[in-house]
C-alpha positions in Angstrom: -80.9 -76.5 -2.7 -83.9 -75.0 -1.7 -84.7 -74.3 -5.8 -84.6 -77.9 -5.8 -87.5 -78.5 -3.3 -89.5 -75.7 -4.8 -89.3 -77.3 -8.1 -90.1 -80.9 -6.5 -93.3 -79.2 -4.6 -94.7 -77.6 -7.7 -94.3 -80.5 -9.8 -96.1 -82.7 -7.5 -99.2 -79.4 -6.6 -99.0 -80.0 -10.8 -99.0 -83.5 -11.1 -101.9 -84.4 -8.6 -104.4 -82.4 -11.1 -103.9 -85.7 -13.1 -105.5 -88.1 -10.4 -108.1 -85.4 -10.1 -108.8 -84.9 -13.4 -109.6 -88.4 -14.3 -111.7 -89.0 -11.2 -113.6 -85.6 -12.0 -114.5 -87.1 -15.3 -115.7 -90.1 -13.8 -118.1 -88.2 -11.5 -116.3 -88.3 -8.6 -115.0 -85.2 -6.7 -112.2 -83.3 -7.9 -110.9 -82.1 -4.5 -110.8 -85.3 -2.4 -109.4 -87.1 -5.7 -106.8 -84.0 -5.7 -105.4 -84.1 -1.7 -105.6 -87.9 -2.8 -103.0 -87.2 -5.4 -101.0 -85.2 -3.8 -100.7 -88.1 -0.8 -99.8 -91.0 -2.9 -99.3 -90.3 -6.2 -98.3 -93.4 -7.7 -101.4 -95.0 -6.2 -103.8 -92.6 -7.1 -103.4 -92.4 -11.0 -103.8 -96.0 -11.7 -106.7 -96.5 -9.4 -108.2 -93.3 -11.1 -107.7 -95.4 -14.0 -109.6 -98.6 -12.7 -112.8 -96.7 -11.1 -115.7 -96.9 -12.7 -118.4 -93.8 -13.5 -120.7 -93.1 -10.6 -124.4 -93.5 -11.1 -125.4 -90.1 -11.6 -122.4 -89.7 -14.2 -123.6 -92.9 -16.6 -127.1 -91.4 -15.9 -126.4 -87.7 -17.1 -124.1 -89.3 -20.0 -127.5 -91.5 -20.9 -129.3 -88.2 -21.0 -127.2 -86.2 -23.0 -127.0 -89.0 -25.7 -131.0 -89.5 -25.7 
């Protein structure tokens, strides 16, 4: 019994770097995105998903390609 909540903790401590992850790649920060993820999982990934880049992320992508 408690195995089973152990196991249902870590998986979701694992599966909220995905949320993150995205929205760290995106510009946004990887921390707020994270606790995020760990809140409401099934809400965070697809709007992770949907977000666009920030500003300084399209700018710094525009630099690296110029």
């Amino acid at each position: 019994m408690i195995w089973s909540r152990l196991i249902v903790v870590l998986l979701l401590l694992g599966l909220a770097f995905i949320p993150a992850t995205i929205a760290k790649k995106k510009g946004r920060r990887f921390w707020l995105w994270y606790t995020y993820g760990l809140c409401i999982l099934v809400v965070a990934i697809p709007h992770a998903l949907l977000i666009g880049k920030t500003k300084e992320q399209k700018d710094r992508e525009a630099g690296k390609a110029g």
